[in-house]
C-alpha positions as CSV (number, residue, x, y, z in Angstrom):
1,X,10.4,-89.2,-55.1
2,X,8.3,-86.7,-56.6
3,X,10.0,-85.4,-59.6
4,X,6.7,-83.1,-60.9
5,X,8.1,-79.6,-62.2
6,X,7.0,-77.1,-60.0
7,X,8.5,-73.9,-61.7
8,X,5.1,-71.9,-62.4
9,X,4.1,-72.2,-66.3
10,X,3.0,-69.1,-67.5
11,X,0.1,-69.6,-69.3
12,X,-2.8,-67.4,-71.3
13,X,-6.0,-67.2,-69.6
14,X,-9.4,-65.9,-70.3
15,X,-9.1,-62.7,-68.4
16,X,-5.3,-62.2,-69.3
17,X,-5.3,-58.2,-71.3
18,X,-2.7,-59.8,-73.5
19,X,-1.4,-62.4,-75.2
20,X,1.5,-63.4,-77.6
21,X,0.6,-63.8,-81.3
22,X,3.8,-64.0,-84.2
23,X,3.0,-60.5,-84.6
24,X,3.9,-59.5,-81.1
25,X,1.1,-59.0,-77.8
26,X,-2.2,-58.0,-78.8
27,X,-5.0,-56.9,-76.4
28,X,-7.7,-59.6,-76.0
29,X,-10.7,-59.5,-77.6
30,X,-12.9,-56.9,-76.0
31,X,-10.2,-55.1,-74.2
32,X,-10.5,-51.3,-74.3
33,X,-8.7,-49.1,-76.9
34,X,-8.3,-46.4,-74.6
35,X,-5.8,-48.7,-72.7
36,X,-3.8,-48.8,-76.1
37,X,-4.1,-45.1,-76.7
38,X,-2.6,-44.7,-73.2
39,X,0.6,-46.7,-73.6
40,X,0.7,-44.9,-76.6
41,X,0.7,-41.6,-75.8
42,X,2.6,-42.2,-72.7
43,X,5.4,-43.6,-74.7
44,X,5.5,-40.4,-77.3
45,X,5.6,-38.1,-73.8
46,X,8.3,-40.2,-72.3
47,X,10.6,-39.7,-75.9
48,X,9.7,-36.2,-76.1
49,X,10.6,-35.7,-72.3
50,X,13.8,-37.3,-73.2
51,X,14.2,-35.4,-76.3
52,X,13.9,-32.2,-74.6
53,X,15.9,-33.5,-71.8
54,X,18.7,-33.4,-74.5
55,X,18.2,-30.1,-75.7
56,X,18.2,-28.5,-72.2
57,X,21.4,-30.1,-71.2
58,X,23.0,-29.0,-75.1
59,X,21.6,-25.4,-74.7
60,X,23.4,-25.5,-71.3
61,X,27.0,-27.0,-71.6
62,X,26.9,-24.0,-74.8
63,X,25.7,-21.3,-72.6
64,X,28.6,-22.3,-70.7
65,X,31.1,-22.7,-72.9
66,X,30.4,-19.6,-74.4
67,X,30.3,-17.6,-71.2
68,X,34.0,-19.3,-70.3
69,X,34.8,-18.2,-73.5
70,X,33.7,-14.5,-73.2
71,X,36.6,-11.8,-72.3
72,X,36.8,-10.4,-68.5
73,X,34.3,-7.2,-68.7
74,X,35.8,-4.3,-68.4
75,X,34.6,-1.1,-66.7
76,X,32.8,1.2,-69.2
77,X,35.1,4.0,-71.0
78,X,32.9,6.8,-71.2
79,X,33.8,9.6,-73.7
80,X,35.4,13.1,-72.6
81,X,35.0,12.0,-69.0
82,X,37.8,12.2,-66.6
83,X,37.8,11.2,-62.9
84,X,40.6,11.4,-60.5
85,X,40.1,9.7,-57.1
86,X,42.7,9.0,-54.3
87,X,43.2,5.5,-55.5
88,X,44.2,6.4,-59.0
89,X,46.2,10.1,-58.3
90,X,49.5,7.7,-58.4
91,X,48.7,7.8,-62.4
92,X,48.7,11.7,-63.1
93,X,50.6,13.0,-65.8
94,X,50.2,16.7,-65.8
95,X,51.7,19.6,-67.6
96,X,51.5,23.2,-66.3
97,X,49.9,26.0,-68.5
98,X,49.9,29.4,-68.6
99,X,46.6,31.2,-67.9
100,X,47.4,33.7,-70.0
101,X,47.1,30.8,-73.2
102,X,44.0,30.2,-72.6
103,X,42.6,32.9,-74.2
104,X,44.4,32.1,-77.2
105,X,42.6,29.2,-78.9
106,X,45.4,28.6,-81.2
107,X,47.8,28.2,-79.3
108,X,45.9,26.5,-76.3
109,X,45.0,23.9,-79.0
110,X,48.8,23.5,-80.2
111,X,49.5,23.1,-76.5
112,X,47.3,20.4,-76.0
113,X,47.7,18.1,-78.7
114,X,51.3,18.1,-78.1
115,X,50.4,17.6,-74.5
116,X,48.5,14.6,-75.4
117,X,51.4,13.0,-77.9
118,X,53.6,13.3,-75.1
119,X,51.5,11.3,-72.7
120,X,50.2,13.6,-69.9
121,X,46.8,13.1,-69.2
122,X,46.1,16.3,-66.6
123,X,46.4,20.1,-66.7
124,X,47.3,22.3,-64.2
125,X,46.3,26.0,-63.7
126,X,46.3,28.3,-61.6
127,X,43.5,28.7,-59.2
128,X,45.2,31.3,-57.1
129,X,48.2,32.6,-58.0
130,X,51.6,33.6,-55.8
131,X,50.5,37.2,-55.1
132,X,47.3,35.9,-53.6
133,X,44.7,36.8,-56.9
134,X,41.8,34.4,-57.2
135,X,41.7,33.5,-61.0
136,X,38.2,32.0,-60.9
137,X,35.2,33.1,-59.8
138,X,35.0,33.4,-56.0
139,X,32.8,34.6,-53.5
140,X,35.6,34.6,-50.7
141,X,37.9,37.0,-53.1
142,X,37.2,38.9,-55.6
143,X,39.3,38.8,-59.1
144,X,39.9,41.4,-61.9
145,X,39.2,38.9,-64.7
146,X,42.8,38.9,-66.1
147,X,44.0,35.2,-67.0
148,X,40.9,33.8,-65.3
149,X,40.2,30.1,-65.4
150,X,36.7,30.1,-66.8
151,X,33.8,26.9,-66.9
152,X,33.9,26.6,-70.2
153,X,37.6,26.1,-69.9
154,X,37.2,23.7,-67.6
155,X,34.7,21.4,-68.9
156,X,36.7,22.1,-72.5
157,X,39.7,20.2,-71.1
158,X,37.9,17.7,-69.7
159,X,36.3,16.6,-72.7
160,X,39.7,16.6,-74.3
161,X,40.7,13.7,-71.7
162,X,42.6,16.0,-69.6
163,X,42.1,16.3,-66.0
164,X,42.0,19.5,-64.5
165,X,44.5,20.5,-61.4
166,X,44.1,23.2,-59.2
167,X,46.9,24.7,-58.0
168,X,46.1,26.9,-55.1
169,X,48.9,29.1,-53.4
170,X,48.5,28.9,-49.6
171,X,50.3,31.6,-47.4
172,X,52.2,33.3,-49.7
173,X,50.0,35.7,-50.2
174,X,50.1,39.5,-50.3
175,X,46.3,40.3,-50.9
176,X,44.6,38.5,-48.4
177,X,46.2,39.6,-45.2
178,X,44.4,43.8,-45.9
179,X,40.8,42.0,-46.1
180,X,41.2,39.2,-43.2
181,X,43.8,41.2,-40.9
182,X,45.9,38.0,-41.0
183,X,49.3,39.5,-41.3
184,X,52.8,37.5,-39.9
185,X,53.9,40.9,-38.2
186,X,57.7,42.4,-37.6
187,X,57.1,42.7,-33.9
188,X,56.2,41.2,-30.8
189,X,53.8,43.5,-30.4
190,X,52.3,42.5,-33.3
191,X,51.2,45.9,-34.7
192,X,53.8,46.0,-37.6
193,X,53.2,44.1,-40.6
194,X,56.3,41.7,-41.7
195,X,57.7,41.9,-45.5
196,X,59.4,38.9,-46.5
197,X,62.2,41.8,-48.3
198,X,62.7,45.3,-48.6
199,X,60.3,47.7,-50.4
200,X,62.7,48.1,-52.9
201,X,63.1,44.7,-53.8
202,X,59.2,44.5,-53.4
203,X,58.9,42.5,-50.3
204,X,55.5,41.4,-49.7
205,X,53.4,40.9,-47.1
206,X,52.0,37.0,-46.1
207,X,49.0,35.3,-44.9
208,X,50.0,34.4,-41.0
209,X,49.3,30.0,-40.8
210,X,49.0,30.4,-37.3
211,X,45.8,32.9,-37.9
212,X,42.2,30.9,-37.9
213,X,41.5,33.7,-40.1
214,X,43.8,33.4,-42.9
215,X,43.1,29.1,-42.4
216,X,39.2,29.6,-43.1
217,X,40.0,32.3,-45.5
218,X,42.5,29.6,-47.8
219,X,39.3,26.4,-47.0
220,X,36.8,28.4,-48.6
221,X,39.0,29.3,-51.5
222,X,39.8,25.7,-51.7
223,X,36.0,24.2,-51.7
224,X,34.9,26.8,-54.1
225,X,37.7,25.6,-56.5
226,X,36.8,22.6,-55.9
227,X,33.0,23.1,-56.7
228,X,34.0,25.3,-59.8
229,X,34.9,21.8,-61.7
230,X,38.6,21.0,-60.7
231,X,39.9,17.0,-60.4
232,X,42.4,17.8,-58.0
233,X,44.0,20.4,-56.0
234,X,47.1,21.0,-55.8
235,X,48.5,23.5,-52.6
236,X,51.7,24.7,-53.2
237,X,53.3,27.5,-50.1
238,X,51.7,25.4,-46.8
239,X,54.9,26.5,-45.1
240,X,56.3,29.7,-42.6
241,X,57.7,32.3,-44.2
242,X,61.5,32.6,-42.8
243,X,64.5,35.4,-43.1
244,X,66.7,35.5,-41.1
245,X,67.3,39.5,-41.6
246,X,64.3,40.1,-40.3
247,X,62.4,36.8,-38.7
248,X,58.6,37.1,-38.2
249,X,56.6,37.0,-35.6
250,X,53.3,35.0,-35.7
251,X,52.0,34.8,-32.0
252,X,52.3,36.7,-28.4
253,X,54.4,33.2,-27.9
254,X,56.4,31.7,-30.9
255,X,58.4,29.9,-28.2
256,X,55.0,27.1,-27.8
257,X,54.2,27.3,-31.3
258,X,53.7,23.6,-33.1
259,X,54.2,24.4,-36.7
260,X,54.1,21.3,-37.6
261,X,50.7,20.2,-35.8
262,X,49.3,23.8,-37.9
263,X,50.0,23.3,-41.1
264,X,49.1,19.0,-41.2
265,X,45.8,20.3,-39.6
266,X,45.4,22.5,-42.2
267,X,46.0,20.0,-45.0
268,X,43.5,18.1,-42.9
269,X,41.1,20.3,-43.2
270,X,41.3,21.3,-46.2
271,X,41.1,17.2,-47.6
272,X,37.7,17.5,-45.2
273,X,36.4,20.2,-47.0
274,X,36.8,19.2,-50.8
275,X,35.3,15.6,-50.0
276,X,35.8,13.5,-52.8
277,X,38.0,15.7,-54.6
278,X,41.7,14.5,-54.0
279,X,44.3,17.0,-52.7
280,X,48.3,17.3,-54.0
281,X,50.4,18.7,-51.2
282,X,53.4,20.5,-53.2
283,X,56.8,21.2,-51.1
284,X,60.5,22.0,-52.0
285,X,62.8,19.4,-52.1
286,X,63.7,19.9,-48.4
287,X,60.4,19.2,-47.3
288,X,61.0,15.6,-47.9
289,X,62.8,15.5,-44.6
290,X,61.7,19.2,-43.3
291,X,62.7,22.4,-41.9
292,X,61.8,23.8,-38.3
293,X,61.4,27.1,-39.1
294,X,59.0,26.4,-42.4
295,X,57.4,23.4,-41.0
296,X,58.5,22.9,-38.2
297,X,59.2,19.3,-39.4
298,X,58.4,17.4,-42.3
299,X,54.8,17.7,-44.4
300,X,55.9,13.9,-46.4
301,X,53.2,12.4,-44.8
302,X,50.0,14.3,-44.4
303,X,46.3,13.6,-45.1
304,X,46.6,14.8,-48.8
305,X,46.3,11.8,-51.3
306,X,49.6,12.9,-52.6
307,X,52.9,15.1,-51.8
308,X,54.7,16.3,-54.6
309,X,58.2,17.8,-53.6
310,X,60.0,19.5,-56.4
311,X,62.8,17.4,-57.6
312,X,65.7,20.1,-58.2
313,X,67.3,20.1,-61.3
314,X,70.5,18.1,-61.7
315,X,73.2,16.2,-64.4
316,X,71.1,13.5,-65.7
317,X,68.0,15.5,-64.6
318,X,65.5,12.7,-66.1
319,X,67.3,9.9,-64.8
320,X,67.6,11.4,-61.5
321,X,64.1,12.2,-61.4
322,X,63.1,9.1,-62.3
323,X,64.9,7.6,-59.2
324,X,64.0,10.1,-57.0
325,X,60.1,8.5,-58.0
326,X,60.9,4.8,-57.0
327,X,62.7,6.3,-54.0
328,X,60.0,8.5,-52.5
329,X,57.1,5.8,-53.2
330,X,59.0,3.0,-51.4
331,X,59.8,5.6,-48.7
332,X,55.7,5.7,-48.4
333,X,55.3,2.3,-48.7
334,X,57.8,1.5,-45.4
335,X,55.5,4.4,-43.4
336,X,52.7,1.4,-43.9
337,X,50.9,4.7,-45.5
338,X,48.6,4.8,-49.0
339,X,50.3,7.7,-49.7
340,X,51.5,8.2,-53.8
341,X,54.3,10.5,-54.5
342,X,53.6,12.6,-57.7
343,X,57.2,14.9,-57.8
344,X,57.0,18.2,-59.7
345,X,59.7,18.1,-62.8
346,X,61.0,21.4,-64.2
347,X,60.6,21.3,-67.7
348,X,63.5,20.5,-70.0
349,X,62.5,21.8,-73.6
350,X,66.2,21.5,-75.1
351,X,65.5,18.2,-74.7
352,X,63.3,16.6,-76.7
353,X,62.4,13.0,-75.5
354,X,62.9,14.3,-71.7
355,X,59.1,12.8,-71.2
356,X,59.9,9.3,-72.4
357,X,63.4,9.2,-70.6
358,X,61.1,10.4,-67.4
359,X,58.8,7.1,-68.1
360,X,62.0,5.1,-69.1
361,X,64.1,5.9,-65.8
362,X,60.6,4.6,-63.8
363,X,58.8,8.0,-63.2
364,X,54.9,6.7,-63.4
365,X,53.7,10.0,-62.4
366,X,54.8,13.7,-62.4
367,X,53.7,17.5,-62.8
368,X,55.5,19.4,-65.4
369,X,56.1,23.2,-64.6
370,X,58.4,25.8,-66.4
């Protein structure tokens, strides 16, 4: 039995590089330094690599951290800038002015720093008033330069965080009809101009809706305001005139006429012709569920961004706006539509806090007039 060891001694040779000593492994004699200056120097880059290794991953988790840290960004606030889109005309606070006080610095300043302490965030002037004057500079109608809304006015209010609303008075207009020969007449004939009252009672004359004339007369009016600097427009009087006294005649054929389909293409075209530039449609509070004589059904939904029926004034007035505001907007909500309601509130001065019990009663949004 052959009971040699044959587990493999491991022994130092002559042409081993190195060898043990108490010291630790040396190189053999006559081995190159350059093979010691190697290990060397690859063991310094191996710690370094590792060192830096470290630092990356450090620098890294705290870039991280920090960035979890960091607040969500928000969107840039820029000074005495205001813009009103579609999306956001839900959120419009305005409060009508006079254009007479704006020629009265003093006052105008009074009126606006109240205006701002009360919450509103919009103005509203008027663009074109309910005889039918243009109160800014036009070339589709000329002006007299009383109470006109000027640039300077304009960009003013702006830079005072207010938006600027246009309101624009559609068909209810007594100038207009003697430039563009767009007159709602008395007779079937339609050679007699129609007065919505006696002379006496200085009944006046109206644009005719069903006239292509008086339409692109009212668009050009409304794109030029809308170039002059206003946020919004606002159309107030996109209705019939009716009396029953003494009912007018619009066409050869009133029988066919759709004025429903007229005045929502109107609105339509008007939105197409301010672009960007939202549009307000204002009614009275029966336009909510309409009339057939002044619209020939309802103008609640149209292609405006927003409809603004006047809430009438009642017991409770704030409260009762307030849920006339939940009311309408859910109304638009069930119509599947992106419509906002933005009512028009008659102003309450006897009471003082009427503006916070508007807010407390759930009224987001509203135009103050007189």
């Amino acid at each position: 039995m052959d009971n040699r060891n044959k587990r493999r001694l491991r022994g130092v040779y002559g042409f081993s590089k190195k060898y043990p000593t108490q010291r630790g492994t040396v190189y053999a004699i006559g081995e190159s330094r350059r093979t010691k200056k190697r290990e060397i120097r690859n063991k310094i880059l191996l710690t370094c690599g590792v060192l830096v290794l470290i630092a990356a991953v450090l620098i890294l988790f705290l870039f991280f951290r920090n960035l979890s840290r960091r607040p969500i960004p928000e969107e840039p606030k820029t000074e005495n800038t205001v813009v009103v889109s579609a999306d956001n005309i839900g959120q419009i606070k305005a409060i009508f002015i006079e254009n007479s006080l704006l020629s009265d610095e003093t006052a105008l300043n009074k009126k606006l720093d109240k205006a701002k302490k009360d919450g509103f965030n919009a103005v509203m002037l008027d663009f074109k008033d309910e005889d039918g004057t243009v109160l800014f500079r036009s070339e589709a109608a000329e002006s007299d330069g009383k109470n006109q809304v000027l640039k300077s006015t304009v960009e003013m209010l702006r830079e005072e965080g207010f938006a600027v609303l246009a309101r624009i008075y559609c068909f209810c207009d007594s100038y207009a009809p003697q430039r563009t020969g767009a007159y709602v007449y008395a007779d079937k004939e339609l050679s007699e101009p129609w007065f919505d009252a006696p002379s006496a009672l200085d009944g006046r004359v109206w644009l005719n809706p069903a006239d292509s004339r008086a339409q692109n007369y009212l668009l050009s009016v409304i794109s030029e305001a809308a170039d002059f600097g206003a946020d919004c427009i606002y159309l107030q009087s996109v209705e019939f005139p009716v009396s029953k006294e003494n009912p007018p005649v619009f066409t050869e054929d009133d029988a066919s006429l759709s004025r429903n389909f007229i005045l929502l293409d109107f609105v339509e075209k008007a939105v197409q012709k301010v672009g960007k530039c939202p549009v307000i449609l204002g009614f009275s509070f029966e336009g909510i569920d309409g009339d057939g004589e002044k619209w020939g059904g309802t103008l609640f939904d149209s292609a405006a961004a927003g409809c603004s029926p006047e809430i009438p004034v009642s017991d409770n007035y704030a409260k009762y706006a307030g849920d006339m505001w939940v009311l309408l907007n859910e109304r638009a909500k069930n119509n599947f539509s992106t419509l906002k309601c933005v009512p028009t509130v008659k102003d309450q001065p006897e009471n003082e806090h009427f503006y916070r019990e508007l807010n407390e009663n759930g009224a987001q949004s509203y135009i103050i007039i007189p």
